[in-house]
MIDOGU-161773 format. One record per residue: residue number from 0; residue in one letter; x, y, z of N, C-alpha, C in turn. Coordinates in steps of 0.2 Angstrom, whole numbers, m for minus. Example, Ala and Ser with C-alpha at 12.3 -4.5 7.8 and 13.67 -1.06 7.14 Angstrom:
2
[0, 'A', [66, m28, 39], [62, m22, 39], [66, m16, 39]] [1, 'S', [64, m11, 35], [68, m5, 36], [64, 0, 39]] 
This chain:
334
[0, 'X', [4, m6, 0], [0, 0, 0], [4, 6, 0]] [1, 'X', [3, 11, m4], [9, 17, m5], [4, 23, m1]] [2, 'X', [10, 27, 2], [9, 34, 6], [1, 36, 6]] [3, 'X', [0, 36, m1], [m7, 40, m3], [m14, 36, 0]] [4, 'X', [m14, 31, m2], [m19, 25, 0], [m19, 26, 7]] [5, 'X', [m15, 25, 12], [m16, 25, 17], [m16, 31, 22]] [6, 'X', [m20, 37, 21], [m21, 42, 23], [m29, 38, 25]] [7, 'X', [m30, 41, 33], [m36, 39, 37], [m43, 45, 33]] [8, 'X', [m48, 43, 32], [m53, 46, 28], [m59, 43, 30]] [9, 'X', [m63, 46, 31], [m70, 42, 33], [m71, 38, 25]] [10, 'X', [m75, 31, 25], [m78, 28, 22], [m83, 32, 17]] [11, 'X', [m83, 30, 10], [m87, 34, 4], [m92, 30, 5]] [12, 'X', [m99, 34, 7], [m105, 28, 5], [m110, 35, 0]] [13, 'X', [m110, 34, m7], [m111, 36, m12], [m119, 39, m10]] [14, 'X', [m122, 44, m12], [m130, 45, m10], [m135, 45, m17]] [15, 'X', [m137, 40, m18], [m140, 41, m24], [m145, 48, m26]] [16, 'X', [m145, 52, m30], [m149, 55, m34], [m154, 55, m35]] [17, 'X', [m160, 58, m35], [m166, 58, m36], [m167, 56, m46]] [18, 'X', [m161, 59, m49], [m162, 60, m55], [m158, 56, m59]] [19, 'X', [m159, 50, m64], [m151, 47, m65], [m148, 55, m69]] [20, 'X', [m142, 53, m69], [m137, 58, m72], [m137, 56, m78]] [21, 'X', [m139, 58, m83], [m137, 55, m90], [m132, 60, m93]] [22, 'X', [m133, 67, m91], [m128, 72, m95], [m120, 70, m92]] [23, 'X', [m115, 72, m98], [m107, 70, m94], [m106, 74, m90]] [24, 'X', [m103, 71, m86], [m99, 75, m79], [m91, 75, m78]] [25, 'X', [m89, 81, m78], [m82, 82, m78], [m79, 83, m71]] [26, 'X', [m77, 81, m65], [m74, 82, m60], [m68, 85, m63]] [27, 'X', [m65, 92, m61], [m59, 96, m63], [m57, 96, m57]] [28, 'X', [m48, 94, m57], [m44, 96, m50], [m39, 96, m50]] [29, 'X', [m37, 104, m49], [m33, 108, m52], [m27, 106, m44]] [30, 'X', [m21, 102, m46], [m17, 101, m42], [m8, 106, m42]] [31, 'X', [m7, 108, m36], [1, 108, m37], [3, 104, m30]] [32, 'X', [8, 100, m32], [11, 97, m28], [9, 92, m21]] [33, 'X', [2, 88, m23], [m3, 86, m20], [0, 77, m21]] [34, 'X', [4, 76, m18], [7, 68, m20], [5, 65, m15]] [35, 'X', [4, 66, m8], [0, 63, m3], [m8, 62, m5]] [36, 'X', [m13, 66, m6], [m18, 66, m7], [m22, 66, m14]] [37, 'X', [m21, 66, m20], [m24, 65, m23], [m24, 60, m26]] [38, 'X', [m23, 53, m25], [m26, 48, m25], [m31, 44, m23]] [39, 'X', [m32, 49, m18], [m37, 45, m13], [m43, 51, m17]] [40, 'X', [m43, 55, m17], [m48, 61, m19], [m50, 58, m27]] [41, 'X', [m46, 54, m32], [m49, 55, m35], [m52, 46, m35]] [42, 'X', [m48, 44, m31], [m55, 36, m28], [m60, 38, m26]] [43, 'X', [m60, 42, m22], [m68, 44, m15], [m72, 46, m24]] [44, 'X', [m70, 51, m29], [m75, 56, m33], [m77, 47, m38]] [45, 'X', [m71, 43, m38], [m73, 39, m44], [m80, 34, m41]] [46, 'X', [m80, 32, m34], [m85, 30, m30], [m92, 35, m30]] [47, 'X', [m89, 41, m28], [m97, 46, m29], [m99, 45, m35]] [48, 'X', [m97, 46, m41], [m98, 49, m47], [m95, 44, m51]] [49, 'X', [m97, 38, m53], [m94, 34, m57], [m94, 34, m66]] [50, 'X', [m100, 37, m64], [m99, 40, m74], [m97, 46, m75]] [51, 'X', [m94, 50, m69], [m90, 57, m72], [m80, 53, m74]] [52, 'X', [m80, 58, m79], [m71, 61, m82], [m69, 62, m76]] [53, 'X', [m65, 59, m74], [m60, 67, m70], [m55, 68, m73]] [54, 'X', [m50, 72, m71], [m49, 77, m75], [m43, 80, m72]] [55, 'X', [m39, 78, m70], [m34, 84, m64], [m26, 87, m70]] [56, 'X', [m26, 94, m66], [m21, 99, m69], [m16, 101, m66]] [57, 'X', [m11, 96, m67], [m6, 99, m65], [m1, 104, m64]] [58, 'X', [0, 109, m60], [1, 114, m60], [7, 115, m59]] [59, 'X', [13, 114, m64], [18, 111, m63], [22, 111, m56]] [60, 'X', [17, 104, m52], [21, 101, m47], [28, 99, m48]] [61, 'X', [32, 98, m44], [38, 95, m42], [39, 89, m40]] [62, 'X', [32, 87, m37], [31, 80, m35], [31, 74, m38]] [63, 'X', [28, 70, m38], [25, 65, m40], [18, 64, m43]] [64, 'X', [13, 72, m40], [5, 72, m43], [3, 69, m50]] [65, 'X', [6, 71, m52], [4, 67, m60], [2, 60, m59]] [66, 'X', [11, 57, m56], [9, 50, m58], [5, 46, m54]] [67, 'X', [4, 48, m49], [m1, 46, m45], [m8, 45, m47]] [68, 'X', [m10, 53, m48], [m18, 54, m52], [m18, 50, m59]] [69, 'X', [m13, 47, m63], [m14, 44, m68], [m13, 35, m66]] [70, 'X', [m10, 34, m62], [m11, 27, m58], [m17, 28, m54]] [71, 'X', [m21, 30, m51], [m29, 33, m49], [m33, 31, m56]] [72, 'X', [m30, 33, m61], [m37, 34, m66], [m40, 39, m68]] [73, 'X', [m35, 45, m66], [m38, 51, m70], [m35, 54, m76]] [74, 'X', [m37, 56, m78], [m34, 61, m85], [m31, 66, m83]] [75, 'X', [m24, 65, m86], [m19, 72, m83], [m17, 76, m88]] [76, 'X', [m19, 84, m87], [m17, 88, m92], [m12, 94, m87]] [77, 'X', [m8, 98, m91], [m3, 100, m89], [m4, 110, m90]] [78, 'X', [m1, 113, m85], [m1, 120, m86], [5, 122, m81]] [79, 'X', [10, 126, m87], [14, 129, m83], [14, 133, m80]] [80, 'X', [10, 137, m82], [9, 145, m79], [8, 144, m70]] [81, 'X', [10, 146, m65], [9, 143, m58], [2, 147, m55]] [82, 'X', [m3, 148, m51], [m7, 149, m49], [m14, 145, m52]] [83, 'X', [m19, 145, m46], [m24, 141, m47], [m28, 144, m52]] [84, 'X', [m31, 150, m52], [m34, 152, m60], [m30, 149, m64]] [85, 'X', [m24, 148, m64], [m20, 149, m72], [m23, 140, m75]] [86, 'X', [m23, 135, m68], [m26, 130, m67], [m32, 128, m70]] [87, 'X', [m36, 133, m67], [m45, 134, m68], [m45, 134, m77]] [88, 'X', [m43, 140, m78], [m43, 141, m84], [m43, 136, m89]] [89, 'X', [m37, 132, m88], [m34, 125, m94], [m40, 122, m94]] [90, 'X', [m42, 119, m89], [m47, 114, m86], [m54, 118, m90]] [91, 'X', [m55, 125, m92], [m61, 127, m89], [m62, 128, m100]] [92, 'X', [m56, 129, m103], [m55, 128, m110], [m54, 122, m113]] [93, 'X', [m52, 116, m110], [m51, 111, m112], [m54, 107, m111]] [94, 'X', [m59, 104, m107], [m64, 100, m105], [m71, 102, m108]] [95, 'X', [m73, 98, m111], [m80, 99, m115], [m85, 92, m109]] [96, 'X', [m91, 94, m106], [m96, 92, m103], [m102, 96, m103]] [97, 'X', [m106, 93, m100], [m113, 96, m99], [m115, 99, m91]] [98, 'X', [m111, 97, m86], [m109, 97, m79], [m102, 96, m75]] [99, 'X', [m100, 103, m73], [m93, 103, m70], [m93, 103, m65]] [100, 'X', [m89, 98, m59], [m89, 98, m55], [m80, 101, m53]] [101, 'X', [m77, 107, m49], [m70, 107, m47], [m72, 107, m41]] [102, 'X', [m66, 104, m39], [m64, 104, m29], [m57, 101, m29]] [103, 'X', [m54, 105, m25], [m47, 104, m24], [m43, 95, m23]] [104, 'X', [m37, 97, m22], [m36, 90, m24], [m30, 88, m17]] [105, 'X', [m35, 91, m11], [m32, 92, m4], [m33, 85, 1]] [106, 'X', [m40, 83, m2], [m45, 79, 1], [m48, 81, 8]] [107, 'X', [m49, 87, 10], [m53, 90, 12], [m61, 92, 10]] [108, 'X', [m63, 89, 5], [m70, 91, 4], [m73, 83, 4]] [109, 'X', [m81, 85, 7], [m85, 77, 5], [m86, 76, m2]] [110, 'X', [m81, 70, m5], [m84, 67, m10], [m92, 63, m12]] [111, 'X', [m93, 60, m5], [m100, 57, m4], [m105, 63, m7]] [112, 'X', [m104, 70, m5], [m109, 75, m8], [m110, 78, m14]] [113, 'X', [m104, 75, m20], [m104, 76, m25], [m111, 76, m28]] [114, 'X', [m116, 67, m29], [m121, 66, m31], [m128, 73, m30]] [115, 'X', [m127, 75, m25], [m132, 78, m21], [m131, 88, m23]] [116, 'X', [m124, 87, m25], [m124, 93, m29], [m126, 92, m36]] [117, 'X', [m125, 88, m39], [m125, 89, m45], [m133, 88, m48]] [118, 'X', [m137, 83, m44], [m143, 83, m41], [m149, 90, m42]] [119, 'X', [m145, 92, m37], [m149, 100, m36], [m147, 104, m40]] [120, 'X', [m142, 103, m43], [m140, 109, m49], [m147, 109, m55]] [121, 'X', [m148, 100, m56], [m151, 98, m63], [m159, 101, m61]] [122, 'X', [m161, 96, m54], [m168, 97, m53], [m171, 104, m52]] [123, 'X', [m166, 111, m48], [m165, 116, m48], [m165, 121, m53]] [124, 'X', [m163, 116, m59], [m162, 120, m65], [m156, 128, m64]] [125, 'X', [m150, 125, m60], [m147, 132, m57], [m138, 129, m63]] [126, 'X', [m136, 138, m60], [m131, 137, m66], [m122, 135, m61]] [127, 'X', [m126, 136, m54], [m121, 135, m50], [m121, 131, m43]] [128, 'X', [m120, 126, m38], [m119, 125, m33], [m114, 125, m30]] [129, 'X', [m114, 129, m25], [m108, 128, m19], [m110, 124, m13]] [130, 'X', [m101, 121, m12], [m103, 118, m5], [m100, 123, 1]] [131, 'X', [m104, 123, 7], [m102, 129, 9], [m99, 125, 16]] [132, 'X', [m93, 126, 15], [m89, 122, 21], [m91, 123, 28]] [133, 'X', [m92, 116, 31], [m96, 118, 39], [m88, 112, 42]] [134, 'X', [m82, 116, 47], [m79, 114, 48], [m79, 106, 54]] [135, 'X', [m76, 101, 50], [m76, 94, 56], [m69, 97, 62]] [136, 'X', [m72, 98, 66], [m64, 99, 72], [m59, 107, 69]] [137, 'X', [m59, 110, 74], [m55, 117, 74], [m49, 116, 69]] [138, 'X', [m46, 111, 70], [m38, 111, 63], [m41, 112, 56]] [139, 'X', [m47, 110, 55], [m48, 108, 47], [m46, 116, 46]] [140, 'X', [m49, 121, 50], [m54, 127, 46], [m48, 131, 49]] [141, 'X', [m44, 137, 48], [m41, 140, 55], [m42, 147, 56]] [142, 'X', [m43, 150, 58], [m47, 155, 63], [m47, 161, 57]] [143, 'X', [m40, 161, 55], [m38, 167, 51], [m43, 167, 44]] [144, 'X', [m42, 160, 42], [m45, 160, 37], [m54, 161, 37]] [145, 'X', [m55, 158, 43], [m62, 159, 45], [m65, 167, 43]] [146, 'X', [m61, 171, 47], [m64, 178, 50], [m63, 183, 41]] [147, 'X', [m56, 179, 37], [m58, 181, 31], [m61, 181, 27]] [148, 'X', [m64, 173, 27], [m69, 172, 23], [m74, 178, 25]] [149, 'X', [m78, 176, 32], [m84, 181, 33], [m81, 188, 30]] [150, 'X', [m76, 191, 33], [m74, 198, 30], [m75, 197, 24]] [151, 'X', [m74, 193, 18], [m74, 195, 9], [m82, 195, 8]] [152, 'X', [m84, 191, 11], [m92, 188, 9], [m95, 193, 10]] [153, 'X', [m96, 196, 16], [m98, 203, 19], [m99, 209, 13]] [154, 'X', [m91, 210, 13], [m90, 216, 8], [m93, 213, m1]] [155, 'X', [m90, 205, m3], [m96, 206, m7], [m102, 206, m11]] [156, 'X', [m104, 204, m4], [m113, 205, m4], [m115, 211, 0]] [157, 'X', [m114, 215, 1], [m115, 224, 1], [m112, 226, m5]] [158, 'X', [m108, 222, m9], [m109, 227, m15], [m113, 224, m20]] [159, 'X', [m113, 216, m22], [m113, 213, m27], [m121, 209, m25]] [160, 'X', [m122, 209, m21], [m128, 207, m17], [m129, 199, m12]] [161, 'X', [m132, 198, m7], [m131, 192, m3], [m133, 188, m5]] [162, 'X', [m131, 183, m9], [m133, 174, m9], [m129, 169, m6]] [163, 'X', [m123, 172, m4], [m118, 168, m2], [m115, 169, 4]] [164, 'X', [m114, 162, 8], [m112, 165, 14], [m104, 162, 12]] [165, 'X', [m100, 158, 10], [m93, 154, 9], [m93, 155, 1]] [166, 'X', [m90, 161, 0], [m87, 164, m8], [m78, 161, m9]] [167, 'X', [m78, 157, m3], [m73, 157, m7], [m69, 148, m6]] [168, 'X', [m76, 144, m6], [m76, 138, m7], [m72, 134, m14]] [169, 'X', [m70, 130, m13], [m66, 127, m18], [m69, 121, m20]] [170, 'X', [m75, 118, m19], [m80, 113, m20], [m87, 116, m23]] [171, 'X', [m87, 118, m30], [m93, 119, m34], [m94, 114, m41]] [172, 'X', [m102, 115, m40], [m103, 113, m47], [m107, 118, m51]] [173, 'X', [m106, 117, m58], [m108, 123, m64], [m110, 120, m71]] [174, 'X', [m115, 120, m71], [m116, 121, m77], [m113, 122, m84]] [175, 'X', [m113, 119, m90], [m110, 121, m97], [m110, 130, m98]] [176, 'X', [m115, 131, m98], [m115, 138, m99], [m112, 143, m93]] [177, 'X', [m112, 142, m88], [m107, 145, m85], [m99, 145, m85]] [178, 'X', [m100, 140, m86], [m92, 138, m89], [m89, 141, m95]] [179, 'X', [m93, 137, m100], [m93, 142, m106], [m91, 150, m105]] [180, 'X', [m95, 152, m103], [m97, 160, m103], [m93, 164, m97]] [181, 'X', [m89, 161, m96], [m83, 164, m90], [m78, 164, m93]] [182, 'X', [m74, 172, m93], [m69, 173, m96], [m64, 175, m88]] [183, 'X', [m60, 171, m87], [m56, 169, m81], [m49, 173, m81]] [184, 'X', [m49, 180, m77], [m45, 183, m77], [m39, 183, m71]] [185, 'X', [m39, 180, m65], [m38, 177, m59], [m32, 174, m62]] [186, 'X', [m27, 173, m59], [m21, 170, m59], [m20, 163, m52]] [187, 'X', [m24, 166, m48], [m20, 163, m42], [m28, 158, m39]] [188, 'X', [m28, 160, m28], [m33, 159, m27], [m37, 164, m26]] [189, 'X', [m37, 169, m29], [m45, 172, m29], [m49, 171, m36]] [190, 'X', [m47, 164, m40], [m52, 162, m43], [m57, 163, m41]] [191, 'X', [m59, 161, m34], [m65, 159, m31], [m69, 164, m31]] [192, 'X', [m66, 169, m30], [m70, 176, m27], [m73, 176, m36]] [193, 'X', [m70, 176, m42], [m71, 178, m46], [m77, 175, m49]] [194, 'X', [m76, 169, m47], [m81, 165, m49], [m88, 168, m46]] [195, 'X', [m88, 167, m37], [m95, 169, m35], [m97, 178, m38]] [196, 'X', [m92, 182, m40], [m98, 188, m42], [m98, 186, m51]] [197, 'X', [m96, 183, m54], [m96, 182, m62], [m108, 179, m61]] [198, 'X', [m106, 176, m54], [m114, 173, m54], [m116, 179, m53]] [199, 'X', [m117, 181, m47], [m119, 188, m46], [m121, 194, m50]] [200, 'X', [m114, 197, m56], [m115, 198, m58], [m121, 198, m65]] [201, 'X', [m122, 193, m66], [m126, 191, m70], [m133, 189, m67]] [202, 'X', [m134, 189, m63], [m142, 187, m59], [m141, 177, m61]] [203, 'X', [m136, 174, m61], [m136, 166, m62], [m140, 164, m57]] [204, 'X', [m146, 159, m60], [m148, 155, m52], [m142, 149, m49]] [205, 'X', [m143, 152, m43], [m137, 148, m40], [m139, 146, m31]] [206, 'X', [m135, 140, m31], [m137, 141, m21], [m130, 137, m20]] [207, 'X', [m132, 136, m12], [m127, 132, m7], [m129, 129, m5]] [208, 'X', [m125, 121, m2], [m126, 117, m1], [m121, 116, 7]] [209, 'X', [m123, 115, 12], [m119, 114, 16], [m114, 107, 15]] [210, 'X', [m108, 107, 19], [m102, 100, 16], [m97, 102, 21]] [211, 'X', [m95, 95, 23], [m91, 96, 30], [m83, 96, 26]] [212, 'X', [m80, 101, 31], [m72, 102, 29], [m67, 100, 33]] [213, 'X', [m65, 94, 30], [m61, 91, 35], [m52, 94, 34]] [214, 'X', [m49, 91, 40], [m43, 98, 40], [m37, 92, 35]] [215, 'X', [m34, 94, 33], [m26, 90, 29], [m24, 85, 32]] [216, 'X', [m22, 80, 30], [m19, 73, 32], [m11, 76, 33]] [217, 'X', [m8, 74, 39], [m3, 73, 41], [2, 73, 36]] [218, 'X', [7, 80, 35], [12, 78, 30], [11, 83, 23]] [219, 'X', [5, 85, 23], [0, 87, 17], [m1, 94, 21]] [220, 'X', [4, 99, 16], [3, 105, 17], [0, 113, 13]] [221, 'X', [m6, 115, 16], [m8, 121, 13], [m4, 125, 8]] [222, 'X', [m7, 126, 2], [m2, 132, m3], [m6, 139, m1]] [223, 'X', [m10, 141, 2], [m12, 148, 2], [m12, 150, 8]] [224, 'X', [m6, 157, 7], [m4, 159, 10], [m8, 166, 13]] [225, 'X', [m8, 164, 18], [m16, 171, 23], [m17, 177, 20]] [226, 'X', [m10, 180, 22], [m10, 187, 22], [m9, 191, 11]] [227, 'X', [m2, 186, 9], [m2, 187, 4], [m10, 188, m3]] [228, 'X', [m10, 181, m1], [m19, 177, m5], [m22, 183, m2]] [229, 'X', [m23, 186, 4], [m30, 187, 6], [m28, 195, 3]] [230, 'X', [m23, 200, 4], [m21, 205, m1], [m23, 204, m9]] [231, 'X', [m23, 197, m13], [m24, 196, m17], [m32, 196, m21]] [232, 'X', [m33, 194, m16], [m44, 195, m15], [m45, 202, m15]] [233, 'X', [m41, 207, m9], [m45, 213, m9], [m43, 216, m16]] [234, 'X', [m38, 218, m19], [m36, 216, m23], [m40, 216, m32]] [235, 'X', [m44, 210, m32], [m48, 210, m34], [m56, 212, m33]] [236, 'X', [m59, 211, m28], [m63, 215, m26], [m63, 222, m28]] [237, 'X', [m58, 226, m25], [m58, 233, m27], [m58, 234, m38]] [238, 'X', [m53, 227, m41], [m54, 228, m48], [m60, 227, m48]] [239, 'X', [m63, 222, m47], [m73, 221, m51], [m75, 225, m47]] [240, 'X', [m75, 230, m41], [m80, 235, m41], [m80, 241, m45]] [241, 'X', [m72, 242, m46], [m71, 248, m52], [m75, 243, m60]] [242, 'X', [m73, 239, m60], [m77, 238, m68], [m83, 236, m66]] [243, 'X', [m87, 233, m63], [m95, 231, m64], [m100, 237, m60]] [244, 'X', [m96, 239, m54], [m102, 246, m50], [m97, 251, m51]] [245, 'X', [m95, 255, m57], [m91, 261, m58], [m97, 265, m55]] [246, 'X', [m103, 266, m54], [m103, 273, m51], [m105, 273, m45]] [247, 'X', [m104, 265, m41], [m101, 265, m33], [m94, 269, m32]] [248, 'X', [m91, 266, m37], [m83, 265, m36], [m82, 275, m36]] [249, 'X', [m83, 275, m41], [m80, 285, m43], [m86, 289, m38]] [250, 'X', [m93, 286, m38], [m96, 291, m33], [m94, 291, m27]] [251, 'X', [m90, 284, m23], [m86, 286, m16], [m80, 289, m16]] [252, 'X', [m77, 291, m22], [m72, 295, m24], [m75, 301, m24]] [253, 'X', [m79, 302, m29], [m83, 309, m28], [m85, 312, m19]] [254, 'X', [m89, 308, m17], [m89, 312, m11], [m83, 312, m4]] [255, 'X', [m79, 306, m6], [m72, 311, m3], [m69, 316, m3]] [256, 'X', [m67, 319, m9], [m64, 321, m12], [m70, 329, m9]] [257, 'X', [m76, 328, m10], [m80, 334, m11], [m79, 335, m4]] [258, 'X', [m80, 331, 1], [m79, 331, 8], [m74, 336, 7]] [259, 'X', [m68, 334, 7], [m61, 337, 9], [m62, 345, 6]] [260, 'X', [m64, 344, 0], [m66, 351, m3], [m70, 356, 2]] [261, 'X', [m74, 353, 5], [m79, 358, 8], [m75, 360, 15]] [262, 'X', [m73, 352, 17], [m68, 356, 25], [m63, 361, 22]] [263, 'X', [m60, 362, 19], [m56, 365, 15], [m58, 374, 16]] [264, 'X', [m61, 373, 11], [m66, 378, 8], [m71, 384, 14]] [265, 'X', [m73, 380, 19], [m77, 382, 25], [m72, 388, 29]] [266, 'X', [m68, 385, 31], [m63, 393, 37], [m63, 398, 33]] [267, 'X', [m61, 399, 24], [m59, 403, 20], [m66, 406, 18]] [268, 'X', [m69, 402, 18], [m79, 407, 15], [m79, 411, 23]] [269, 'X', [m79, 408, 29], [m82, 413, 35], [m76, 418, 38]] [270, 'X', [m70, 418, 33], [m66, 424, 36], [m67, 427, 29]] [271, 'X', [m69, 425, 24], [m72, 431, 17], [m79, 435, 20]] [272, 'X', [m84, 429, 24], [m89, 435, 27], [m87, 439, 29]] [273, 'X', [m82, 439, 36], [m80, 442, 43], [m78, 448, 37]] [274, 'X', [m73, 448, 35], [m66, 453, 34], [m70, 455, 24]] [275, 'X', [m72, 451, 21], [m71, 454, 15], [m65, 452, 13]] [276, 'X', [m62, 448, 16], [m53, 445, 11], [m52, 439, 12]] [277, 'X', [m48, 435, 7], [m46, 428, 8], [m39, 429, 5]] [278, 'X', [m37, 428, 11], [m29, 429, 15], [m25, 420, 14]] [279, 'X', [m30, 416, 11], [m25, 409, 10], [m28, 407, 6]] [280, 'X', [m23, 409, m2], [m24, 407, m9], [m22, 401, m9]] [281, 'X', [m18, 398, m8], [m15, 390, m6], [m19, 388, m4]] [282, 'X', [m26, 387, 0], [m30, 384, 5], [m35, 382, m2]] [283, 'X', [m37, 390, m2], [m41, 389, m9], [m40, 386, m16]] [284, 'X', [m35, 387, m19], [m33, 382, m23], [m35, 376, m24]] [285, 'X', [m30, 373, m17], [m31, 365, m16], [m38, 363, m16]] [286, 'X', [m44, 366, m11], [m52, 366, m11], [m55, 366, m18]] [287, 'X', [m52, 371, m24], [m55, 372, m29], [m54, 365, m33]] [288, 'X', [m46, 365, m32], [m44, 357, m37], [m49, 352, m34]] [289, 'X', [m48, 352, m27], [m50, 344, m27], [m58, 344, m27]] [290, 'X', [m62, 349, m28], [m71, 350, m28], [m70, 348, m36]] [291, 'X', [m66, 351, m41], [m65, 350, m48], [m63, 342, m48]] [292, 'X', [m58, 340, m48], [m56, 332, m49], [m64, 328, m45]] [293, 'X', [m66, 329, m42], [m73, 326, m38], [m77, 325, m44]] [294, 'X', [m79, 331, m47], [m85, 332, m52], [m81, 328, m56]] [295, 'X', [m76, 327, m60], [m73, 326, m65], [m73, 315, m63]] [296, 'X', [m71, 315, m56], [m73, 307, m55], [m80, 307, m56]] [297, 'X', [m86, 308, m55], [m94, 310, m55], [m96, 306, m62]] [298, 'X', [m90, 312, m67], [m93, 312, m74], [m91, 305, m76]] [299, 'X', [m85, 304, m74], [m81, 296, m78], [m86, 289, m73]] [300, 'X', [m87, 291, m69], [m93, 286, m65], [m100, 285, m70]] [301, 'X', [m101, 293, m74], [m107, 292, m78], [m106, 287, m81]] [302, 'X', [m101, 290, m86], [m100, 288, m92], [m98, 280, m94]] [303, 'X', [m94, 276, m86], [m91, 270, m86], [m98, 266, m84]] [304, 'X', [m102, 268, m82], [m108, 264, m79], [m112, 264, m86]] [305, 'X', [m112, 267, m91], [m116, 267, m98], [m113, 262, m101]] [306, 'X', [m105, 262, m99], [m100, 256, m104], [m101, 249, m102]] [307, 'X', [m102, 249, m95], [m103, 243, m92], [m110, 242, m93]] [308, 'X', [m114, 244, m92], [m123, 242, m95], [m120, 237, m100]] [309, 'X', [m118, 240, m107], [m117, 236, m113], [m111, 233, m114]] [310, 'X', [m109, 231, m109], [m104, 227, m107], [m106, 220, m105]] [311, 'X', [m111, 222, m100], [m113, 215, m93], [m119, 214, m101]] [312, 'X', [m125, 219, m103], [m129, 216, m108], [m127, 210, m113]] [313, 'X', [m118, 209, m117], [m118, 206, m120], [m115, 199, m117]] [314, 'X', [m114, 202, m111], [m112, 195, m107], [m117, 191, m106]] [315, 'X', [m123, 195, m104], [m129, 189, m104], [m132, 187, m110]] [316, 'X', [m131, 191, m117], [m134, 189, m123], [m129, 182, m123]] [317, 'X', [m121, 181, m123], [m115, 176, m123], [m118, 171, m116]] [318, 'X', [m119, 173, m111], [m122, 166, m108], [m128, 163, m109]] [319, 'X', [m133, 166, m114], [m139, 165, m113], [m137, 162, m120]] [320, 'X', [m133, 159, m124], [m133, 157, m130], [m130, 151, m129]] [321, 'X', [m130, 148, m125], [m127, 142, m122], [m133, 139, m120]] [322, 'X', [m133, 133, m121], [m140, 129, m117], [m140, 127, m109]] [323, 'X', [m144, 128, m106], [m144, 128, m100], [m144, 120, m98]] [324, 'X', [m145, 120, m90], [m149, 112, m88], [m153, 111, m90]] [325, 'X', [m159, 116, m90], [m166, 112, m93], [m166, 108, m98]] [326, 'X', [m159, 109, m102], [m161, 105, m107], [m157, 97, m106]] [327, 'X', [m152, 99, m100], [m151, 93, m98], [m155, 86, m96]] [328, 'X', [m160, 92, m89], [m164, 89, m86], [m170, 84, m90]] [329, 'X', [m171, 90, m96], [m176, 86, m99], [m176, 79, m102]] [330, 'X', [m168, 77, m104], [m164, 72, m105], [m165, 67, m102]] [331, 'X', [m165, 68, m95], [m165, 63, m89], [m171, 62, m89]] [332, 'X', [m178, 66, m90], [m185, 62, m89], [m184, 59, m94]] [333, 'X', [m184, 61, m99], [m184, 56, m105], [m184, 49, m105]] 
C-alpha cells in the first residue's frame, strides 16, 4: 500500500440521486504538488460519481501528482503557468461536458456529496452550486481563514448582493453555460471570489449546499498563503468594483474628495464673510482642485456605468446562448 492510499478518511457511501445523471460530468482538480492526497480524492470522486471524467491539472508540481492521479485513473493535463486560475482556466477551455464539478485535490472536501450537488443543480435548474464548508474539528478550518472568509463575503454581498455565505469555497458545481461563458481573469486563489460575483453579476440562479471540511492529512501542506492570498482578493474586489459598479466606485471617490473640498473651503468662506478677504490662496486652490477632480470622477462614474450596462448586456446575450440544464434535465425524464 503506497503513502497516498493509506491516509485515514472516513468511508465513501455514495448517496443516490433523485435524477439518474445521464448528461457527462467532468470532476476538474486543479493540483500543485498534492502527491500525498490525490489519489485518494480521486478514488472517493470515482466511487461518488462513477460516470464522471476526472480530470486533474497539473500545476507544474515538483512532486509526483501526476503520476499518482494517472495510476488513480484520471486524465492528466498540464499548465505551466503557476497559480490556481491559471489551473482553472486550462481545465475550464479544455474539457468539453454538460456538468462541472471542481474541488481541490487536498482531500478536504465530501466526496460522498458530489451526487447531491449535482442533483440539485439539474432538478433546480441552477447554473451554480456551492458547498459551503461547515468545519469537522477546529484544525480543518483555521481561525484566520475563517474571519476572512466572513470579511470577503460581507464586503461582497454589500456590494454585489447576498446569496452567499462561503465565496470562497473550492467545492462547486456549474453548469456548461457557465463555464462556457466565464472569461477567467484570476491567476491565483482568488479564482473563487471571481467565480462567486461572475454569478452575481449576472443574476445566475445559483445556491449552497452545506459540506463538511475536514482539516489536511498529516504531511500534506496548505499552498495559500493568509495574508499574501488574502491581499490578493482585496485586490480583486476593489478591480470588479471599479469595472462592474463604476458609479459606486467613482461616486465614493466623488464624495471624498467633495468632503475634503468643503472642510477645506469652510474657514476661507467665514473669514471672506467676517473681513471681506481671503488671505490663503494655497488653502483655496487645493479646495478648488479637489471639488474639480470630484466632479470630474462623477462624470467618468457616468459615463463608465453606460459602458458597463453594454458590457454586462452582452455577457448575458453570450451566456444565454449556451444551453442551459433544462435541457439537460429534460434528457433525464426522458
Amino acid at each position: 500500500m503506497n503513502q497516498s492510499e493509506s491516509i485515514n478518511k472516513p468511508s465513501v457511501t455514495r448517496e443516490e440521486p433523485s435524477t439518474p445523471l445521464t448528461g457527462s460530468i467532468a470532476v476538474m482538480i486543479p493540483c500543485l504538488n498534492e502527491e500525498l492526497t490525490i489519489g485518494t480524492v480521486i478514488r472517493e470522486f470515482h466511487l461518488a460519481l462513477p460516470e464522471a471524467r476526472i480530470v486533474v491539472c497539473d500545476n507544474a508540481s515538483t512532486d509526483k501528482t501526476a503520476d499518482v492521479a494517472a495510476a488513480a485513473g484520471a486524465e492528466v493535463i498540464y499548465e505551466d503557468m503557476p497559480g490556481k486560475g491559471n489551473a482553472i482556466r486550462r481545465l475550464f477551455s479544455d474539457i468539453e461536458a454538460d456538468i462541472y464539478l471542481m474541488v481541490d485535490g487536498d482531500a478536504t472536501y465530501e466526496a460522498s456529496l458530489a451526487p447531491s450537488l449535482v442533483d440539485h443543480l439539474l432538478q433546480n435548474r441552477l447554473d451554480m452550486v456551492c458547498a459551503k464548508r461547515v468545519a469537522k474539528g477546529q484544525a480543518a478550518y483555521r481561525k484566520g481563514h475563517v474571519l476572512g472568509n466572513r470579511l470577503f463575503s460581507k464586503i461582497v454581498a454589500s456590494v454585489f448582493g447576498r446569496r452567499f455565505e462561503d465565496i470562497l469555497t473550492g467545492y462547486r458545481v456549474f453548469s456548461r453555460r457557465f463555464v462556457k461563458s466565464f472569461p477567467i481573469l484570476s491567476e491565483g486563489f482568488e479564482i473563487e471570489t471571481e467565480l462567486t460575483i461572475h454569478a452575481l453579476e449576472l443574476n445566475m440562479p445559483a445556491a449552497e449546499i452545506a459540506s463538511t471540511y475536514m482539516k489536511r492529512p498529516e504531511g500534506s501542506d496548505s499552498k495559500l498563503n493568509t495574508f499574501s492570498d488574502g491581499l490578493k482578493i482585496t485586490k480583486l474586489i476593489v478591480k470588479l468594483l471599479k469595472d462592474e459598479r463604476p458609479m459606486t466606485f467613482f461616486g465614493c471617490l466623488f464624495l471624498i474628495l467633495a468632503i475634503i473640498s468643503i472642510v477645506l473651503a469652510i474657514p476661507v468662506v467665514l473669514t471672506f464673510l467676517d473681513t471681506g478677504l481671503v488671505p490663503r490662496f494655497p488653502t483655496v486652490i487645493l479646495a478648488s482642485a479637489c471639488m474639480l477632480l470630484a466632479f470630474l470622477l462623477l462624470v467618468c462614474g457616468f459615463i463608465l456605468d453606460s459602458v458597463t450596462r453594454g458590457r454586462r448586456e452582452r455577457k448575458r446575450l453570450s451566456y444565454l446562448s449556451i444551453a442551459g440544464p433544462a435541457s439537460i434535465r429534460a434528457q433525464n425524464i426522458e
